[in-house]
ZALO-478819 format. One record per atom (N, C-alpha, C): x, y, z; chain; atom name. Coordinates in Angstrom, 1 decimal, m for minus. Layout:
N
((X,Y,Z),"A","CA")
...
This chain:
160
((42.0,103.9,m142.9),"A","N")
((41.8,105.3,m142.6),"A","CA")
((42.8,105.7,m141.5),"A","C")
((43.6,107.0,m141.5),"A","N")
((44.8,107.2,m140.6),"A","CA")
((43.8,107.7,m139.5),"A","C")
((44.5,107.3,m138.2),"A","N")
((43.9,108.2,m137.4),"A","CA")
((44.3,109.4,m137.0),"A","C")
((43.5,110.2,m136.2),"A","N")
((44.1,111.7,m136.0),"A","CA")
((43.2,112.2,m134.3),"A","C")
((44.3,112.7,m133.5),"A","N")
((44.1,112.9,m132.7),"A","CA")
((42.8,113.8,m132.6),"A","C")
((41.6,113.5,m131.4),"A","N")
((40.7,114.4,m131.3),"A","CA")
((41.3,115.7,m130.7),"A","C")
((40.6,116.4,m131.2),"A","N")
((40.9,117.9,m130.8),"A","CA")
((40.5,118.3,m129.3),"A","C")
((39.9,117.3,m128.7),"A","N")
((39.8,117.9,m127.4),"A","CA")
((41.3,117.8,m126.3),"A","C")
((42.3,116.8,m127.1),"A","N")
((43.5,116.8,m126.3),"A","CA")
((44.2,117.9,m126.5),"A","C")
((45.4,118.4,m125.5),"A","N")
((45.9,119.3,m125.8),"A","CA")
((47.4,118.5,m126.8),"A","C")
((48.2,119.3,m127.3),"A","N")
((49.8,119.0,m127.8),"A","CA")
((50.6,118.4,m127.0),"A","C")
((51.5,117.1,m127.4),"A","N")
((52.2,117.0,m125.6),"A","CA")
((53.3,118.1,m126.2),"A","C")
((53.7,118.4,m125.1),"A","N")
((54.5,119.4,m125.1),"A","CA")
((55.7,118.6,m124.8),"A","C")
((57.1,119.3,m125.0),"A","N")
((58.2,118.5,m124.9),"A","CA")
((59.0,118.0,m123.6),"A","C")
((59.6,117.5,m123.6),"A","N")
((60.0,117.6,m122.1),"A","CA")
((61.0,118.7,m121.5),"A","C")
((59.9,119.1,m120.0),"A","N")
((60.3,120.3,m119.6),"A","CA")
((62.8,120.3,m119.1),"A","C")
((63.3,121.5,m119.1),"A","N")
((64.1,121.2,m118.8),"A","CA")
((64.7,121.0,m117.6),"A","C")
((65.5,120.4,m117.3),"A","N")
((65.9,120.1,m115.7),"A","CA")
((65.9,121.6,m114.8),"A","C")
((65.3,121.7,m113.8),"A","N")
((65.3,122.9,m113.0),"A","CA")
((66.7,123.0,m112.3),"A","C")
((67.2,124.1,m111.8),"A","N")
((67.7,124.7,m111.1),"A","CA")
((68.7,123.4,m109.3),"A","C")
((67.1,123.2,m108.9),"A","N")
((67.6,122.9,m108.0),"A","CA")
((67.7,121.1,m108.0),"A","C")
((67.1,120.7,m108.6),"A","N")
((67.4,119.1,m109.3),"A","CA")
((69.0,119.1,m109.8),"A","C")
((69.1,120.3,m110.7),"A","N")
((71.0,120.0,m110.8),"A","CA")
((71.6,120.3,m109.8),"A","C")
((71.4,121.1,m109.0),"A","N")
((72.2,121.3,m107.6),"A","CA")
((72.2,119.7,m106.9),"A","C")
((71.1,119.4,m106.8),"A","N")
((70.7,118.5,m106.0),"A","CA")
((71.9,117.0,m106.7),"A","C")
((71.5,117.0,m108.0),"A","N")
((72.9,115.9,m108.6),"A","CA")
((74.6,116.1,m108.8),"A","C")
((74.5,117.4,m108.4),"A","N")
((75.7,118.0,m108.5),"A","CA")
((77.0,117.5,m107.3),"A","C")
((75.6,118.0,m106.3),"A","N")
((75.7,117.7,m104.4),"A","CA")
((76.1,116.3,m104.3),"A","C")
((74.9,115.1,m105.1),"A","N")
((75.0,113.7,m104.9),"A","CA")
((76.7,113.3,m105.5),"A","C")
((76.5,113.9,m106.8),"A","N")
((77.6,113.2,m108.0),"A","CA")
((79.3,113.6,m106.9),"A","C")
((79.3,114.5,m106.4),"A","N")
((80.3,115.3,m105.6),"A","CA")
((80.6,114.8,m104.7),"A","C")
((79.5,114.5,m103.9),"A","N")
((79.2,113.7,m102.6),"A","CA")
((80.1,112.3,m102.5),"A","C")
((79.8,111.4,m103.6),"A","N")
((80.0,110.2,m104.1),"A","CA")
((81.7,110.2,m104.1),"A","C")
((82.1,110.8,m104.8),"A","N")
((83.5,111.5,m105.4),"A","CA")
((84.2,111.6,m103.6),"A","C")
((83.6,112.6,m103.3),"A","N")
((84.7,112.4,m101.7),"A","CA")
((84.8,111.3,m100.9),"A","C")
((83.8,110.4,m100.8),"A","N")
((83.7,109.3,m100.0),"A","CA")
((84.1,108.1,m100.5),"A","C")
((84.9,108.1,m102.2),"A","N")
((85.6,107.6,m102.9),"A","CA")
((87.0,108.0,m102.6),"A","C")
((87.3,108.7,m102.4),"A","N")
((88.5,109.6,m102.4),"A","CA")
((88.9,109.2,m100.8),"A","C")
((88.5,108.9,m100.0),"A","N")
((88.4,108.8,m98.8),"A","CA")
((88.7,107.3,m98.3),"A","C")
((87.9,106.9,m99.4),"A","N")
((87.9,104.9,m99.2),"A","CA")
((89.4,105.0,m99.4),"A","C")
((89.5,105.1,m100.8),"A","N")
((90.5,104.9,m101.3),"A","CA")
((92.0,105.5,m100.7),"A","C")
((92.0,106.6,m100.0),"A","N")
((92.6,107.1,m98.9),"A","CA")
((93.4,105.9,m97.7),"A","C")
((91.8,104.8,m97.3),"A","N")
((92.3,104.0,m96.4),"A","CA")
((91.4,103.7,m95.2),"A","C")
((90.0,104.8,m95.4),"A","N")
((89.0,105.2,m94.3),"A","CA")
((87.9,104.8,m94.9),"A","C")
((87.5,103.1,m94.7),"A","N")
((86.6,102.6,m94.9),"A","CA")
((85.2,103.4,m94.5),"A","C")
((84.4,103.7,m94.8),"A","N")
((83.0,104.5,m94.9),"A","CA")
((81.7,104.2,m95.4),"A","C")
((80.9,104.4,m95.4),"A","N")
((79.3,104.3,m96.2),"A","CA")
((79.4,106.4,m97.1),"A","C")
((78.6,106.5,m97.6),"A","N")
((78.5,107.4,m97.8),"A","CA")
((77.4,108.4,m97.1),"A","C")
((76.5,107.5,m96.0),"A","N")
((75.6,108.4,m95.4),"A","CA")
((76.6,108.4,m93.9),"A","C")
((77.2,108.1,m93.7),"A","N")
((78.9,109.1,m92.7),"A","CA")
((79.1,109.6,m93.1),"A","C")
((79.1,110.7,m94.2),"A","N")
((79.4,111.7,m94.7),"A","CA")
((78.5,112.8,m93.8),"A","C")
((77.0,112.8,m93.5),"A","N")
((76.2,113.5,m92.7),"A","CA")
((76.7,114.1,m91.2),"A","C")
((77.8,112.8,m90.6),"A","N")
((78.6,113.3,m89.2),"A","CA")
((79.6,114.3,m89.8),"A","C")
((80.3,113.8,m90.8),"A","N")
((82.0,114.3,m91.3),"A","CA")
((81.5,115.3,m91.9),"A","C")
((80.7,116.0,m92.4),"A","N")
((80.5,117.4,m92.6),"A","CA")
((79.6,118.5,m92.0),"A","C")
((79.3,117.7,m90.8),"A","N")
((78.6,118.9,m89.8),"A","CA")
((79.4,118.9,m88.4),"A","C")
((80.3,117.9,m87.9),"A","N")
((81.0,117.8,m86.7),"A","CA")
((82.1,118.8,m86.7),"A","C")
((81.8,119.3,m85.7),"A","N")
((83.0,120.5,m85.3),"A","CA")
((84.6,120.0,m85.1),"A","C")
((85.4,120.1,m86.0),"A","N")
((86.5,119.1,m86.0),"A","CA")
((87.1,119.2,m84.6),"A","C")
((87.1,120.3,m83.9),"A","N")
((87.9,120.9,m82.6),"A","CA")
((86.6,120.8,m81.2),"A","C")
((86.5,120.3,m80.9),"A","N")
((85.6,120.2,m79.5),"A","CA")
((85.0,119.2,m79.8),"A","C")
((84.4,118.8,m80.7),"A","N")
((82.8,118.0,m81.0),"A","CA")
((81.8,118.7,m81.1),"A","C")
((80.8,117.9,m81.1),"A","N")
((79.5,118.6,m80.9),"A","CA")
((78.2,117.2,m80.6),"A","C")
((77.6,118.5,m79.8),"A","N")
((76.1,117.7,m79.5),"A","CA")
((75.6,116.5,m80.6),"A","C")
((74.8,115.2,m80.3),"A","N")
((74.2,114.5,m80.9),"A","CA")
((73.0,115.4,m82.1),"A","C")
((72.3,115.9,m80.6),"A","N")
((71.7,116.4,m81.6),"A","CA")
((71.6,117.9,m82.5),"A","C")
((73.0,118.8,m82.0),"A","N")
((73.2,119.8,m83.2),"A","CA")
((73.6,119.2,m84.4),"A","C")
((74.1,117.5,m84.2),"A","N")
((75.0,117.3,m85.5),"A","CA")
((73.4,116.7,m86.5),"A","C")
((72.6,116.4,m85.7),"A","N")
((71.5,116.1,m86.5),"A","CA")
((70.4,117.0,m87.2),"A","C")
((70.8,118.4,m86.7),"A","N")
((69.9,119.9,m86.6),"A","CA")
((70.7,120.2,m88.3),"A","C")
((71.8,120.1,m88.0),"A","N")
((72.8,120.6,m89.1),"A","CA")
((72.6,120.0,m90.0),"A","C")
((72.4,118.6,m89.9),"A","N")
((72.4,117.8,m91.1),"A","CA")
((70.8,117.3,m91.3),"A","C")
((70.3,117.7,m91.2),"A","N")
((68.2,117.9,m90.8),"A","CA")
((67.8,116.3,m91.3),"A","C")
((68.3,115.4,m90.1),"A","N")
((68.0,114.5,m90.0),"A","CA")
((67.7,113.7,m88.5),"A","C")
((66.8,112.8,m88.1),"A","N")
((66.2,112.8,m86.5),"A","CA")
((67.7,112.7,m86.2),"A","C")
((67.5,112.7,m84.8),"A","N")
((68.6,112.3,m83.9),"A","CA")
((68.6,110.7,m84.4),"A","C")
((67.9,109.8,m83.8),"A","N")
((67.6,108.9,m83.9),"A","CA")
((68.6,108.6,m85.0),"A","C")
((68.0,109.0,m86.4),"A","N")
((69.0,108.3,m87.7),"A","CA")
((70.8,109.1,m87.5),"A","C")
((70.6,110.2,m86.6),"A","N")
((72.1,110.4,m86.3),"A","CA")
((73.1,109.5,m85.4),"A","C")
((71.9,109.2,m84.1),"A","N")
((72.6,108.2,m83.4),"A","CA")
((73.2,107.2,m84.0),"A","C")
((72.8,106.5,m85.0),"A","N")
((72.5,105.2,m85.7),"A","CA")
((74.1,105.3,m86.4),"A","C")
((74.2,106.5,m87.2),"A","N")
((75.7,106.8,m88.0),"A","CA")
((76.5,107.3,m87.0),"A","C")
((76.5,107.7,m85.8),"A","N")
((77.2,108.2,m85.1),"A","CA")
((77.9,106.9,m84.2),"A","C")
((76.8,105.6,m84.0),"A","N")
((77.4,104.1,m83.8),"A","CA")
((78.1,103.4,m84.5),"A","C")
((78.0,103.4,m86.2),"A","N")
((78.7,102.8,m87.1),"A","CA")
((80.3,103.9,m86.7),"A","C")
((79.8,105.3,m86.7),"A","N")
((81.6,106.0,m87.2),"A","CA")
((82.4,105.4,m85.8),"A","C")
((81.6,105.2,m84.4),"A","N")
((82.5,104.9,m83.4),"A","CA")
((83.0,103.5,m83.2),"A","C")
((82.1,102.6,m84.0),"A","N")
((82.7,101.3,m84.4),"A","CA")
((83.7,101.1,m84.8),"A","C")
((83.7,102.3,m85.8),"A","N")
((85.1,102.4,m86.9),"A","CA")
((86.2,102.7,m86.8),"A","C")
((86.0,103.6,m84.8),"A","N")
((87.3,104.1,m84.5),"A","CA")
((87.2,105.5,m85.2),"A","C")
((86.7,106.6,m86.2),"A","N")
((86.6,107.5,m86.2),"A","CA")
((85.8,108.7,m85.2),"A","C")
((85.0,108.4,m84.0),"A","N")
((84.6,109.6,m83.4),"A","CA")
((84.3,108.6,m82.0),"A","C")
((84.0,109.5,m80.8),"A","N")
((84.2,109.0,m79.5),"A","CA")
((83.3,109.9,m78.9),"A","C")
((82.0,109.4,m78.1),"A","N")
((81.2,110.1,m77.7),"A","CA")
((81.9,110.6,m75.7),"A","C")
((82.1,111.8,m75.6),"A","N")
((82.7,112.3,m74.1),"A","CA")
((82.1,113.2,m73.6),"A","C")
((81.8,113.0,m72.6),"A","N")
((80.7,114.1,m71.2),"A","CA")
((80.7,115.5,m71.9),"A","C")
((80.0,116.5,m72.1),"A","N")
((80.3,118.1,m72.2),"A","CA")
((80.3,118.3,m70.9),"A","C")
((81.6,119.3,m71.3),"A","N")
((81.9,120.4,m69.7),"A","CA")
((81.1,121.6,m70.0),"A","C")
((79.8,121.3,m70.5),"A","N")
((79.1,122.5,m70.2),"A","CA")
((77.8,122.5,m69.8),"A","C")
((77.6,121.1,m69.9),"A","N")
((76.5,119.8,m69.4),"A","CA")
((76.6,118.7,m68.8),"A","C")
((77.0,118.5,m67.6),"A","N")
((76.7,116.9,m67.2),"A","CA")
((76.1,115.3,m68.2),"A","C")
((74.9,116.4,m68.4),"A","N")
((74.0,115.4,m68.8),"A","CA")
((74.4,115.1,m70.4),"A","C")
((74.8,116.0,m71.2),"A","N")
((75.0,115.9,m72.6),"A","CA")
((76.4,115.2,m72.8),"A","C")
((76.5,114.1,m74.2),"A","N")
((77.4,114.1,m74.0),"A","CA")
((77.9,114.7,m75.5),"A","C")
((79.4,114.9,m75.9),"A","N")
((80.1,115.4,m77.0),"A","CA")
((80.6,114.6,m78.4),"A","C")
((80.0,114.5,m79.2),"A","N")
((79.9,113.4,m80.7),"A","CA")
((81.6,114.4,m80.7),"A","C")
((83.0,113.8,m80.8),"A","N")
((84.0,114.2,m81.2),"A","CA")
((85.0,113.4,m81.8),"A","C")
((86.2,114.0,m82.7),"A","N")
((87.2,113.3,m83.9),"A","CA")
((88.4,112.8,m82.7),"A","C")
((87.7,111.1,m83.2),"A","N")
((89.6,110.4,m82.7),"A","CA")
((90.6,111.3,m83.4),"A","C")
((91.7,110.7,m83.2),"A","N")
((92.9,110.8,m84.1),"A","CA")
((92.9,110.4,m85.7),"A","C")
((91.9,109.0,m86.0),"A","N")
((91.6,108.6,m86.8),"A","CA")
((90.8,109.5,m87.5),"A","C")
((89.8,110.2,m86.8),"A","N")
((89.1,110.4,m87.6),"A","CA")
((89.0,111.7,m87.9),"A","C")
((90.1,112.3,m87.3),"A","N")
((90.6,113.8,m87.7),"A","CA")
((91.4,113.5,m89.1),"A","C")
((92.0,112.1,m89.1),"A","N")
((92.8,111.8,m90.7),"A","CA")
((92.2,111.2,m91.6),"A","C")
((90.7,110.8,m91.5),"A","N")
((90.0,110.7,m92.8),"A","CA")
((89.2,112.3,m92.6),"A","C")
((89.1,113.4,m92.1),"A","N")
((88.4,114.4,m92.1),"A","CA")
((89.5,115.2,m93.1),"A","C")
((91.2,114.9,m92.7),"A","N")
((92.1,115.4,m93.6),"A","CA")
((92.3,115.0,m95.2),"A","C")
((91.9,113.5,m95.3),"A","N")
((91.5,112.7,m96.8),"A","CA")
((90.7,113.6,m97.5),"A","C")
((89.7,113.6,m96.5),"A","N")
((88.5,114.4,m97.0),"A","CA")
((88.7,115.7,m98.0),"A","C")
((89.6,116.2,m97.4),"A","N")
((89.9,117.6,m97.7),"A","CA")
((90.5,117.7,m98.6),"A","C")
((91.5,116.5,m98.6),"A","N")
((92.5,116.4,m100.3),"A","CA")
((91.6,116.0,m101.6),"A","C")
((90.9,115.4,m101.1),"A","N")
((89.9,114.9,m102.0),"A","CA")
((88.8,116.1,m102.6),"A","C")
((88.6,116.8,m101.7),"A","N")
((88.0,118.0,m101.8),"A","CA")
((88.9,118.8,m103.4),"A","C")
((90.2,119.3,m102.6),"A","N")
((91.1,120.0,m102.9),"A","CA")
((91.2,119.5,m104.5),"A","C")
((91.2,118.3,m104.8),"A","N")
((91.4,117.3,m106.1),"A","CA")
((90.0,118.5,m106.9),"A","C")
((89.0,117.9,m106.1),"A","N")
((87.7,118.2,m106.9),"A","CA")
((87.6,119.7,m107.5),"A","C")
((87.7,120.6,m106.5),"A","N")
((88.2,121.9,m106.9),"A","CA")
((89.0,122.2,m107.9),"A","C")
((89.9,121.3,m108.0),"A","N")
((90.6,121.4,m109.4),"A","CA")
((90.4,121.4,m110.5),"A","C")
((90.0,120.0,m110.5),"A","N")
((88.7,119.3,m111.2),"A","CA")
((87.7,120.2,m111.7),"A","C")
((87.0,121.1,m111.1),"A","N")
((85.9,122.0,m111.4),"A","CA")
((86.5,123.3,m111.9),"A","C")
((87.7,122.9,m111.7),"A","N")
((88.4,124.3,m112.4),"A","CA")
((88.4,124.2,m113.9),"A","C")
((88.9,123.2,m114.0),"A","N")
((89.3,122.4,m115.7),"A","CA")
((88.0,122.6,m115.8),"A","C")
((86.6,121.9,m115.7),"A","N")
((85.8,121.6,m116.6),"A","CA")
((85.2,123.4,m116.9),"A","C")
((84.9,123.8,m115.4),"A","N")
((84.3,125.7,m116.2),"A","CA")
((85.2,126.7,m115.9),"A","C")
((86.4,126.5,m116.1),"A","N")
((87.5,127.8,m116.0),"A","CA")
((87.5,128.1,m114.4),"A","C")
((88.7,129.2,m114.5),"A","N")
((88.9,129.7,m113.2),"A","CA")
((87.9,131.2,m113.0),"A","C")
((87.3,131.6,m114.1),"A","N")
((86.2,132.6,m113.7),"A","CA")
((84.8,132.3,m113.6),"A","C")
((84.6,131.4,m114.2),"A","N")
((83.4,130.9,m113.7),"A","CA")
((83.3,130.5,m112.5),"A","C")
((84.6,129.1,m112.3),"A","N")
((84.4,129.0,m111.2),"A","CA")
((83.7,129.4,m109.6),"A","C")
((84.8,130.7,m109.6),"A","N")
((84.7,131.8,m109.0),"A","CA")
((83.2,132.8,m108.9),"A","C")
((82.7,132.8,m110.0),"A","N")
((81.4,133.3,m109.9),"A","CA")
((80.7,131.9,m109.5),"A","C")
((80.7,130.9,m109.9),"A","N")
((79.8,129.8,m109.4),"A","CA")
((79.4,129.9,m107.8),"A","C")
((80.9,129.8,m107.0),"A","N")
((81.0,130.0,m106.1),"A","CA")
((80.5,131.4,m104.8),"A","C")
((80.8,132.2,m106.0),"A","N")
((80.1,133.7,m105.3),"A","CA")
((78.4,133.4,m105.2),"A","C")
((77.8,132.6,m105.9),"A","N")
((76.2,133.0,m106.3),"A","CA")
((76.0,131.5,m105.6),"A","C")
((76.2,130.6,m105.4),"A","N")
((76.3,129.9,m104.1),"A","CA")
((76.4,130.1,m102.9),"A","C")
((77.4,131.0,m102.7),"A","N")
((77.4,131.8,m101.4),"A","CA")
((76.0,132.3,m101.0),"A","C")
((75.5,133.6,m102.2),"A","N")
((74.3,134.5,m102.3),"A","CA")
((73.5,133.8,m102.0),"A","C")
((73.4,132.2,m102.6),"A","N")
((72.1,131.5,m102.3),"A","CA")
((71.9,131.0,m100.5),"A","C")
((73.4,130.3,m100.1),"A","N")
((73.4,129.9,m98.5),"A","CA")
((72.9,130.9,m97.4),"A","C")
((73.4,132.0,m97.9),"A","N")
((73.3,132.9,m97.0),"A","CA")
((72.1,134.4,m96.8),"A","C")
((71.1,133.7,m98.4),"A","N")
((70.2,134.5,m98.3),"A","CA")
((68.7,133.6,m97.6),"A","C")
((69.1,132.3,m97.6),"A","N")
((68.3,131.1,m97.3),"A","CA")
((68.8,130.5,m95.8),"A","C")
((70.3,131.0,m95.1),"A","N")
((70.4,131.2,m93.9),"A","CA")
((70.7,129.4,m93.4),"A","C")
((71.5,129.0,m94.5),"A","N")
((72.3,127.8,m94.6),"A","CA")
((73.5,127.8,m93.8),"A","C")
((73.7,126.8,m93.4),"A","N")
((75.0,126.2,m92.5),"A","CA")
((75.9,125.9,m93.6),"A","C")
((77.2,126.3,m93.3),"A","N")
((78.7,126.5,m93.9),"A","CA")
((79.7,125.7,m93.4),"A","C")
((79.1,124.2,m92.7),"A","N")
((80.5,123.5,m92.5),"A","CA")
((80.9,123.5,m91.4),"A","C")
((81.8,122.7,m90.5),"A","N")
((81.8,122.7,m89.5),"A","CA")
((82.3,123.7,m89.2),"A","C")
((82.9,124.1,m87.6),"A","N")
((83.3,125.2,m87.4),"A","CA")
((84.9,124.6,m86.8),"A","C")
């Protein structure tokens, strides 16, 4: 005798489709991955969770421990921790702020102003890159309604 589902279950239903912010969120990672490839391969040995200093540090002054950890909304603590590996590495150098005694300034060696420059080529690649796969109008709209979303949500834009 076949069986047949009781009627008190519902249908499964199909599977739902990926949301909105799950593809941002792999878009961010897959992208993410891509620069800190681009960077190795550059010559500027890295982890990929260095990327959290190298995209919120003020390339020109430095910046506080913990604005770089405000910016990248993670404890100080796990900022300290990457901010010991990058100065191991010779990419950043913690110095007194002249606007605090007491604070000091997370700032770019020489070094590490030239993998922040890798960075950017590798960037520059990617952009391209994203050109080819959804045209140069889309792009551009992509880009606009990204904007709409950072700045309606009151998102940080990169170092200064």
């Amino acid at each position: 005798m076949p069986r047949t589902r009781p009627t008190s279950q519902a249908p499964q239903a199909s599977a739902p489709e990926v949301n909105t912010v799950a593809l941002l969120g792999q878009a961010y990672s897959a992208l993410g991955h891509k620069i800190v490839a681009g960077v190795v391969a550059a010559g500027f040995p890295q982890r990929p969770a260095h990327s959290g200093v190298f995209a919120h540090i003020d390339i020109e002054g430095g910046t506080r421990l913990t604005e770089l950890a405000r910016r990248a909304n993670i404890t100080p603590q796990a900022m300290g921790e990457l901010v010991d590996d990058l100065e191991l590495l010779g990419y950043v150098t913690r110095r007194p702020d002249p606007g605090d005694r007491r604070a000091k300034l997370i700032a770019l060696t020489p070094r590490g102003v030239a993998c922040v420059g890798a960075a950017f080529e590798t960037i520059a690649w990617i952009e391209h890159r994203l050109e080819d796969i959804l045209g140069e109008r889309t792009l551009r709209t992509l880009r606009r309604a990204l904007n709409r979303i950072v700045a309606a949500e009151g998102g940080f834009r990169g170092p200064r």
